[in-house]
C-alpha positions as CSV (number, residue, x, y, z in Angstrom):
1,X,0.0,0.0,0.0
2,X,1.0,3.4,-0.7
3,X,1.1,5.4,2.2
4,X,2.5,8.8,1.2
5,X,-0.7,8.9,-1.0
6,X,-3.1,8.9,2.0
7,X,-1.1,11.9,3.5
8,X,-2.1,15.4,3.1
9,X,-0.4,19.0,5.3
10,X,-1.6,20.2,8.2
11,X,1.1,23.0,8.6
12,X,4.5,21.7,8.4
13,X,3.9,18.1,9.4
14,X,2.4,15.6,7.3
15,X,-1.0,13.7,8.7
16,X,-3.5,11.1,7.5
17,X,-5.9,12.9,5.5
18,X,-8.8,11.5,7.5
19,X,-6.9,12.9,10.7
20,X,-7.0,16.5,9.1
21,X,-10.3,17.6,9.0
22,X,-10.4,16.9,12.8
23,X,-7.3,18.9,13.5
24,X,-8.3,22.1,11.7
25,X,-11.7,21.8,13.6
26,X,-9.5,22.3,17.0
27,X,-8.1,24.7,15.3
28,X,-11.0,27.0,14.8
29,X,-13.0,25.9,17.9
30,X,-10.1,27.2,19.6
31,X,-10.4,30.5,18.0
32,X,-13.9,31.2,16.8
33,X,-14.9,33.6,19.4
34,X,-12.4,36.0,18.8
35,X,-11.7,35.6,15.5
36,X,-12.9,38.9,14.0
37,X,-10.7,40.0,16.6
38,X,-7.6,38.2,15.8
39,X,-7.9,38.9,11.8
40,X,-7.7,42.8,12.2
41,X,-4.8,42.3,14.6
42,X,-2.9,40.1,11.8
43,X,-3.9,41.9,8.8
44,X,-3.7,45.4,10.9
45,X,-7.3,45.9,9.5
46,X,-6.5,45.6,5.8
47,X,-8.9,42.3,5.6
48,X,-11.5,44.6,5.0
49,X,-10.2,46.2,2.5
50,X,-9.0,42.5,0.7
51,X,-12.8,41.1,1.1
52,X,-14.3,44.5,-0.1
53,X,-12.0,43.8,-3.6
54,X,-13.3,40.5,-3.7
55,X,-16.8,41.8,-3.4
56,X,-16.3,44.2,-6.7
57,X,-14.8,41.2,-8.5
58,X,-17.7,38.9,-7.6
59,X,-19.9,41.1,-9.9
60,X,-22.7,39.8,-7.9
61,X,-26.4,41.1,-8.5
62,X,-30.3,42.0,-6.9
63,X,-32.1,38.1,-7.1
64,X,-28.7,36.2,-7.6
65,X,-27.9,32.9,-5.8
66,X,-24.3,33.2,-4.0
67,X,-22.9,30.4,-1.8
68,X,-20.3,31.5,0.6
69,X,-18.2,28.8,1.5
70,X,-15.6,28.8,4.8
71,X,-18.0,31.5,5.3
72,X,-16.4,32.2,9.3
73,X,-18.4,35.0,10.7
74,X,-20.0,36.5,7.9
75,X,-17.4,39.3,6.4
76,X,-18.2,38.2,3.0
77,X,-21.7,37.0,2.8
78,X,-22.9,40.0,5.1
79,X,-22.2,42.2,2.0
80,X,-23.1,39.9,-0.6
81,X,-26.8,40.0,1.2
82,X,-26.7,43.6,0.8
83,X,-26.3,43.1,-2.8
84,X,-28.8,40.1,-3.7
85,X,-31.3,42.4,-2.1
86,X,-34.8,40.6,-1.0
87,X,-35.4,38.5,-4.3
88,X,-31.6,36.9,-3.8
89,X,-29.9,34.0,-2.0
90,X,-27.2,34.0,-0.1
91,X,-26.0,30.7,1.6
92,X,-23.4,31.1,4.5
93,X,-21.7,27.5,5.1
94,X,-19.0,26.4,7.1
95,X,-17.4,23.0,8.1
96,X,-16.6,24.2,12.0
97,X,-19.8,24.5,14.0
98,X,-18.3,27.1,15.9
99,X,-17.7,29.1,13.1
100,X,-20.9,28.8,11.6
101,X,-22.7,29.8,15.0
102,X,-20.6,33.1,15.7
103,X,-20.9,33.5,12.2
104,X,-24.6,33.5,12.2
105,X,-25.1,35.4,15.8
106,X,-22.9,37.9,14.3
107,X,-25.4,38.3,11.2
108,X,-28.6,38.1,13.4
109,X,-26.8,40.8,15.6
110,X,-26.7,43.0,12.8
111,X,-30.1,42.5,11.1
112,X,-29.7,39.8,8.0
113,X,-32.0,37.8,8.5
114,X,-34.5,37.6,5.2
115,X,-32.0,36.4,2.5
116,X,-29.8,34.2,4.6
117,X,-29.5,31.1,5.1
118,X,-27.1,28.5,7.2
119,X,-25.5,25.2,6.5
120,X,-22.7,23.1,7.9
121,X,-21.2,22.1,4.8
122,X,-17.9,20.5,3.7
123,X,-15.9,22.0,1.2
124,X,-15.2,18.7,-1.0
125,X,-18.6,17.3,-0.9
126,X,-21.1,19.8,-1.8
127,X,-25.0,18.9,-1.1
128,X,-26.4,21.2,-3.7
129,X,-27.5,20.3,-7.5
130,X,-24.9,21.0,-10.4
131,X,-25.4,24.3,-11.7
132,X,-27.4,26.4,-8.8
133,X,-25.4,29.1,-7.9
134,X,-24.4,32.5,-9.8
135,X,-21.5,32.8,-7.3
136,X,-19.7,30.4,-4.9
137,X,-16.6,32.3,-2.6
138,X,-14.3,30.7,-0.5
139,X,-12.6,33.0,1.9
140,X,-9.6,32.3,3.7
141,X,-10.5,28.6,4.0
142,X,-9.3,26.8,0.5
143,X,-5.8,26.2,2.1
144,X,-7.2,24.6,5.5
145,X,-9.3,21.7,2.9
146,X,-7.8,18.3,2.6
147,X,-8.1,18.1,-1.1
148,X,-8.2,21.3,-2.8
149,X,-8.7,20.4,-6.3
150,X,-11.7,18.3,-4.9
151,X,-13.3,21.2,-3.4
152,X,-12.7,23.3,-6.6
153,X,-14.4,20.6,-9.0
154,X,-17.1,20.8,-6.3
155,X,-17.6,24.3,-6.5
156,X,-17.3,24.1,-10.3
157,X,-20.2,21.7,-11.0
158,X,-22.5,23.9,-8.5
159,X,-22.0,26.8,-10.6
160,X,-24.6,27.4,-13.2
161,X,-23.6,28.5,-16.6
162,X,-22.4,31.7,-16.8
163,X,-21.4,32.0,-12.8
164,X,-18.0,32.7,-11.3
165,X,-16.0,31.4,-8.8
166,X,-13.9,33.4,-6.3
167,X,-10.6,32.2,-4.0
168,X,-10.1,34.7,-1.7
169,X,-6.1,33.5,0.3
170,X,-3.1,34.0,2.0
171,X,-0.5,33.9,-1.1
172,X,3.2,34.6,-1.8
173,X,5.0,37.4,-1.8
174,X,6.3,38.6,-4.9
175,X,9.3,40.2,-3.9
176,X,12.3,38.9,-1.7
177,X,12.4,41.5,1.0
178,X,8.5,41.6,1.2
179,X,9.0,37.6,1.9
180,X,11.8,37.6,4.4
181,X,9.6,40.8,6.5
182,X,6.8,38.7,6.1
183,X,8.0,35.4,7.4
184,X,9.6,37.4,10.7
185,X,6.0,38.4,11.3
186,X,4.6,35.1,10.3
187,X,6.8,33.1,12.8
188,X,8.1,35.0,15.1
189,X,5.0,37.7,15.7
190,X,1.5,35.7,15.0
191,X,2.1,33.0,17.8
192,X,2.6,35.3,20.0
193,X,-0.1,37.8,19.2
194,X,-2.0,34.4,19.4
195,X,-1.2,33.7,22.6
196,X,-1.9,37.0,24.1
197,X,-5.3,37.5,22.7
198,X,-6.9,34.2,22.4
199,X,-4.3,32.1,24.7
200,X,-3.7,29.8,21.9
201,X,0.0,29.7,20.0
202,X,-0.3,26.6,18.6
203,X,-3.5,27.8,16.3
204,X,-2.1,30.8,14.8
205,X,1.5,28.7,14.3
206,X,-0.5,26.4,12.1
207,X,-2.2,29.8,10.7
208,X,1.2,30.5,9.6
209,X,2.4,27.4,8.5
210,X,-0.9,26.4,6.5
211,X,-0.6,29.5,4.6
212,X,3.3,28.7,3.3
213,X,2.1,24.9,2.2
214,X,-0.7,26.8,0.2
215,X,-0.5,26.6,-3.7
216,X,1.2,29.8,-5.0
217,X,-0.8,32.1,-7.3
218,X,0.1,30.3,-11.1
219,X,-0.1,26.8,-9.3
220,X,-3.8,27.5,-7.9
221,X,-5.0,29.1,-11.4
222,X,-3.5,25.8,-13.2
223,X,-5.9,24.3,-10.4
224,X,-8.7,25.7,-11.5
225,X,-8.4,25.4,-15.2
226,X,-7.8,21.5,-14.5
227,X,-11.2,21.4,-12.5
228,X,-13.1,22.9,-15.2
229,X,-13.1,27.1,-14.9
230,X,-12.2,29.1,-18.2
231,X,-10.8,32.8,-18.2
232,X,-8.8,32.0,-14.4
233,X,-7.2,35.3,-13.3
234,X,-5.5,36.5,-10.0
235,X,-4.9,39.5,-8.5
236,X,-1.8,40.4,-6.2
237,X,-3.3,42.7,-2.9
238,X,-0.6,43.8,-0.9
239,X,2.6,42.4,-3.1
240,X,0.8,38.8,-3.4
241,X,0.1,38.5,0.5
242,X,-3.1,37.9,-0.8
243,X,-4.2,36.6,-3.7
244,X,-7.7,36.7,-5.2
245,X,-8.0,33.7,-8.2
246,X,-11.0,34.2,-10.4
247,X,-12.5,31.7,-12.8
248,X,-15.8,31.2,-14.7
249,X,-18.2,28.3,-16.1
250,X,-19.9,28.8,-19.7
């Protein structure tokens, strides 16, 4: 038997594959409740500005459909409700439990209630009909999926005709000095900052490392042309920190 081929990342150590799914749920059990918290202390706020790009890309519009994978608390699919309006759709899923339940206090909280809906949903294994979405995002969550090329043949075949996906991720740095500043703060900085503000190191190391494991920018388009999507682009935010990869279905 081959056993490298039943391994998959989580971070810098290797793991069963059926062992990963469990350990990225401690992860973000560990973390959920102060996660909106954590991600404008690591980003310094500029998250906001990265998902309100991805939002303009999306091209989403009044009585659309949008599924909003990973969805966490609600960044993403709070202003894709916005847009759908009444007549529109958006579905807010997450694998973690605890995501999915601060995610959807959080939208309550703020008064989206109509044109949202909530389901605990797996990535690779989508429970919806081919072709029944005009949008399907993933924010922050493709690199934490066991198989990623799964998940984005998944979200291919949900798509209808004429929709768009959107990968919103931690990327690579273009440039050398941007990388060496950025794996100081990565290593050195984010377990700490964990530590202090959630109690939890070990999390936000695996944050860290999870992110450097993560496809780079032409390896993830190649990805996506391979599971189906024509016209893939990406766009560099902050010297390829982020990434946002773009593909469509005709």
């Amino acid at each position: 038997m081959n056993h490298a081929s039943e391994e998959t990342h989580f971070g810098f150590r290797k793991v069963a594959k059926e062992e990963k799914a469990t350990l990225v749920k401690g992860v973000f059990d560990s973390v959920a409740s102060r996660y909106d918290l954590m991600n404008d202390l690591m980003s310094f706020g500029i998250h906001r500005l990265w998902k309100r790009f991805a939002v303009e890309l999306a091209g989403v519009r009044a009585g659309q459909k949008v599924l909003d994978l990973a969805a966490g608390t609600g960044d993403l699919a709070e202003r894709f409700a916005g847009l759908v309006g009444p007549e529109g759709l958006v579905l807010m899923t997450d694998i973690n439990a605890s995501m999915l339940r601060t995610g959807r206090d959080r939208m309550l909280d703020h008064g989206r209630a109509g044109n949202v809906q909530y389901a605990q949903v797996n990535a690779e294994q989508l429970p919806f009909p081919d072709n029944t979405f005009d949008c399907i995002t993933i924010g922050f969550g493709l690199r934490n999926v066991t198989d990623k090329q799964k998940a984005l043949e998944a979200m291919y075949a949900a798509l209808k005709p004429g929709g768009r996906a959107l990968v919103l991720e931690f990327s690579h740095p273009v440039s050398r000095p941007l990388q060496k500043v950025y794996d100081l703060y990565s290593f050195t900085l984010l377990p700490k900052m964990g530590k202090l503000v959630v109690n939890d190191e070990e999390s936000y190391r695996y944050l860290a490392e999870s992110i450097r494991v993560h496809p780079d920018q032409e390896t993830l388009k190649t990805m996506m042309e391979q599971a189906g999507f024509e016209r893939c682009d990406y766009h560099n935010l902050t010297g390829g920190v982020v990434a946002i990869h773009r593909g469509f279905k005709f």
